[in-house]
C-alpha positions in Angstrom: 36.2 3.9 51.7 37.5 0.7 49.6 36.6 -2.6 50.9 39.0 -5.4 50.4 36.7 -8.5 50.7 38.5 -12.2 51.5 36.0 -15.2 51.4 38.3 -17.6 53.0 37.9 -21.3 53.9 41.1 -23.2 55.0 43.8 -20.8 53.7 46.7 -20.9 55.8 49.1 -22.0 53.0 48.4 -19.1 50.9 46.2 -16.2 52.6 48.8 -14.2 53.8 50.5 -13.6 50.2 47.2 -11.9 49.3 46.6 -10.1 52.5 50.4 -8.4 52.0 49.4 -7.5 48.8 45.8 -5.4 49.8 47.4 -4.3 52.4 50.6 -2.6 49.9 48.2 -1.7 47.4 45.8 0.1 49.7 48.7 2.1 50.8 49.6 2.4 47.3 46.2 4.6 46.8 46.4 6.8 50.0 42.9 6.6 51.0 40.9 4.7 53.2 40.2 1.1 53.2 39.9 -1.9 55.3 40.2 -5.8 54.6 37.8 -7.9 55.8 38.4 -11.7 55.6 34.7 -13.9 55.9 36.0 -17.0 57.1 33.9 -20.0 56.2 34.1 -22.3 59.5 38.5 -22.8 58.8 39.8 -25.0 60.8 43.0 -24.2 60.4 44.7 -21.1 61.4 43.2 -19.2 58.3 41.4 -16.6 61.2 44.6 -16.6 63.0 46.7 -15.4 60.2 44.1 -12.4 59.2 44.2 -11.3 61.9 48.2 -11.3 62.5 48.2 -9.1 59.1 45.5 -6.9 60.5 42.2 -7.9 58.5 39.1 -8.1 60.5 37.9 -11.0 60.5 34.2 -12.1 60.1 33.3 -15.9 61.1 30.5 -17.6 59.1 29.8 -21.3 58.5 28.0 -21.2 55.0 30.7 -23.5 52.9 29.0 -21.7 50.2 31.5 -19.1 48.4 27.9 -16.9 47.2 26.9 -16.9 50.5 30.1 -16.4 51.9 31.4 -13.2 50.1 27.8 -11.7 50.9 28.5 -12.1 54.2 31.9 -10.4 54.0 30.1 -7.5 52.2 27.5 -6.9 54.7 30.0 -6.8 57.5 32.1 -4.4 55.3 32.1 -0.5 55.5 33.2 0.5 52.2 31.0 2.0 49.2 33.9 0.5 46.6 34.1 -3.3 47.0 36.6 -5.5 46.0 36.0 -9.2 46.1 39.6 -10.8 46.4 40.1 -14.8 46.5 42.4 -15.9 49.8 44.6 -17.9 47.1 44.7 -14.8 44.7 47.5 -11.7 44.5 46.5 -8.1 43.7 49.4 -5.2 42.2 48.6 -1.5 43.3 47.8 -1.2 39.6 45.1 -3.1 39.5 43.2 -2.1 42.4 43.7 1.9 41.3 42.2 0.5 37.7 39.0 -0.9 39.9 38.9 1.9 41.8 39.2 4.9 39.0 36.6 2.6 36.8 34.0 3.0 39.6 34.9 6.4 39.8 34.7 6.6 36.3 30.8 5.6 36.3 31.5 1.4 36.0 28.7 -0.3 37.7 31.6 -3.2 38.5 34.2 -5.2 36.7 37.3 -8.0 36.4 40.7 -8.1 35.2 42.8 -10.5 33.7 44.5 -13.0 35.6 47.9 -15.5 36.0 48.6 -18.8 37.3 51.5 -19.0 40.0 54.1 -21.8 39.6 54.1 -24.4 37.1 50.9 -25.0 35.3 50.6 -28.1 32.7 50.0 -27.3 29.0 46.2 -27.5 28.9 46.4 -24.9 32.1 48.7 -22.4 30.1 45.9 -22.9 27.0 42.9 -22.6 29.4 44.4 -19.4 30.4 45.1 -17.6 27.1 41.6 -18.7 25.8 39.8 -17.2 29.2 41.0 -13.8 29.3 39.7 -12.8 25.6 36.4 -14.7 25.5 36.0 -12.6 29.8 36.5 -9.9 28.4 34.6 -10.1 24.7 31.5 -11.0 26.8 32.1 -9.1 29.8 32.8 -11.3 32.8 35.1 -11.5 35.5 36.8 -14.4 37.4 35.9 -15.4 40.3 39.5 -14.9 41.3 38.7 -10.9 41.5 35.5 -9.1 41.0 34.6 -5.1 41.8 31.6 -3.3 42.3 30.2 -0.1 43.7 28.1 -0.7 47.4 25.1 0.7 45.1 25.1 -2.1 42.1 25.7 -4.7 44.7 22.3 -4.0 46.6 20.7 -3.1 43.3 21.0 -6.9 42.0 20.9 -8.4 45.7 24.6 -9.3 45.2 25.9 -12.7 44.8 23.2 -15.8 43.9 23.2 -17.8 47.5 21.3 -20.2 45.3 24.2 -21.4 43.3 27.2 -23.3 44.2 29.7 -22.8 40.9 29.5 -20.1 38.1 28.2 -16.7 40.8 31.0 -15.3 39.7 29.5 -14.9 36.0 26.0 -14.8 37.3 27.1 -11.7 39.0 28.6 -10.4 35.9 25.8 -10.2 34.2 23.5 -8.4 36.7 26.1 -6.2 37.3 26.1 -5.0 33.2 22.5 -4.8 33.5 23.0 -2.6 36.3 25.8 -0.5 34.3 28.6 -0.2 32.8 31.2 -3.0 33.0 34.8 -3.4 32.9 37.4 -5.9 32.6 40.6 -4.4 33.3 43.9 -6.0 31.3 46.0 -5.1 34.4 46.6 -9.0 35.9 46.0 -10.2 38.8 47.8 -13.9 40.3 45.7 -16.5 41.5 46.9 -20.1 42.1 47.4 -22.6 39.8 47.0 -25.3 42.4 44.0 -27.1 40.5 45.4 -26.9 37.6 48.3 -29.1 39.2 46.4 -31.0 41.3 43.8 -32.3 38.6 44.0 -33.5 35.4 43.0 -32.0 32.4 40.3 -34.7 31.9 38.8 -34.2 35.2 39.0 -30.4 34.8 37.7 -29.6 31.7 35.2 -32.3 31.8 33.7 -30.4 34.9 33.8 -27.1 33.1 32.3 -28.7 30.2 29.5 -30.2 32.0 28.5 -27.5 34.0 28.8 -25.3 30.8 25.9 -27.4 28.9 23.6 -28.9 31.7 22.0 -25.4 32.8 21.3 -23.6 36.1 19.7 -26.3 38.2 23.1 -28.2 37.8 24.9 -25.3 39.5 21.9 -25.0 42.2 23.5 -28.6 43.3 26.7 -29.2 46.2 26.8 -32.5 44.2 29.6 -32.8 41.7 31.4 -29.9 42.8 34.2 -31.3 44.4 36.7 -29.2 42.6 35.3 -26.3 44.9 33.8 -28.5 47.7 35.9 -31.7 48.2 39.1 -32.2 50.3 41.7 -30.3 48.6 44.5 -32.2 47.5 48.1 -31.6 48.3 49.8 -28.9 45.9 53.3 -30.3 44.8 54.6 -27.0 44.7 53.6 -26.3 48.6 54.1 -29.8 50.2 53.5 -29.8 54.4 
């Protein structure tokens, strides 16, 4: 069985776009599956919504996305796993290029991605920089991430330990577990940052995190862009 897995925290704007889509492109593939959503203590009516679209939904309160999707895997039945963000769109041709590179032998994998709605300049750069240098050194986005049930307990799945970058921590345990893919089959993940931060807030994030080392993404502290109140998306007002 393939298991859809929806870390979810505070989604109610955008969750049930990316439910729709597992749910058309698990049909699309005619064999089993099930979506489960881990949601991280919403209160809003993220669990509400899952379950109107018919995901089974597992309650946690971790407010740690590593943590978080673990949870969700645990709880999930599947021996193909497909972690999807709640902001993020799937196509039926990406999750059959997941699912025949795991036949295939592929330990895990990514795929390229797209930003919905308007993005500024620097977001439209950011994004045709990112998908090359992913998939020259073999990482995947946070935004979607695959992996057999056996690689996952082989490198004790996602670092609970770190609170930005597990996405490309898992990456690499995953290659050093086998073979890994980054599919060029896109899938659309919101650009809602992007146009709710400035560039220089952004990228000087990404920057520091990228030169002060792993005890820097050990810390809640200056993660705001994934921890802090989330700021109102001009494109999806109240």
């Amino acid at each position: 069985m393939l298991s859809f897995i929806v870390p979810a925290y505070d989604e109610e704007r955008l969750i049930a776009r990316t439910l729709a889509s597992l749910f058309e492109a698990g049909a699309a593939l005619g064999e089993p599956f099930e979506v489960v959503v881990a949601d991280d203590a919403s209160a809003d009516r993220t669990p509400a919504i899952a379950r109107e679209h018919g995901a089974r939904v597992v309650p946690v309160r971790h407010r740690q996305i590593a943590a978080t999707r673990n949870a969700g895997a645990r709880a999930a039945g599947g021996e193909w796993l497909v972690f999807v963000d709640a902001d993020t769109a799937v196509t039926p041709a990406v999750v059959r290029g997941a699912l025949e590179a795991m036949h295939a032998g592929a330990a895990g994998g990514g795929s390229a991605f797209q930003f919905d709605g308007r993005v500024p300049l620097y977001g439209r750069i950011l994004q045709r920089v990112a998908i090359p240098l992913y998939r020259a050194l073999g990482l995947a986005s946070g935004c979607f991430l695959f992996c057999t049930r056996r690689a996952f307990e082989a490198v004790g799945g996602f670092d609970e330990r770190l609170f930005a970058g597990e996405e490309l921590a898992m990456s690499r345990a995953l290659r050093r577990a086998g073979r890994f893919v980054v599919l060029r089959e896109p899938v659309t993940t919101s650009g809602r940052r992007l146009r709710t931060h400035s560039a220089r807030e952004l990228l000087g994030l990404l920057t520091r995190l990228a030169f002060s080392g792993e005890e820097e993404l050990r810390k809640r502290e200056g993660k705001e862009l994934w921890y802090g109140e989330r700021r109102t998306d001009p494109e999806r007002r109240p």
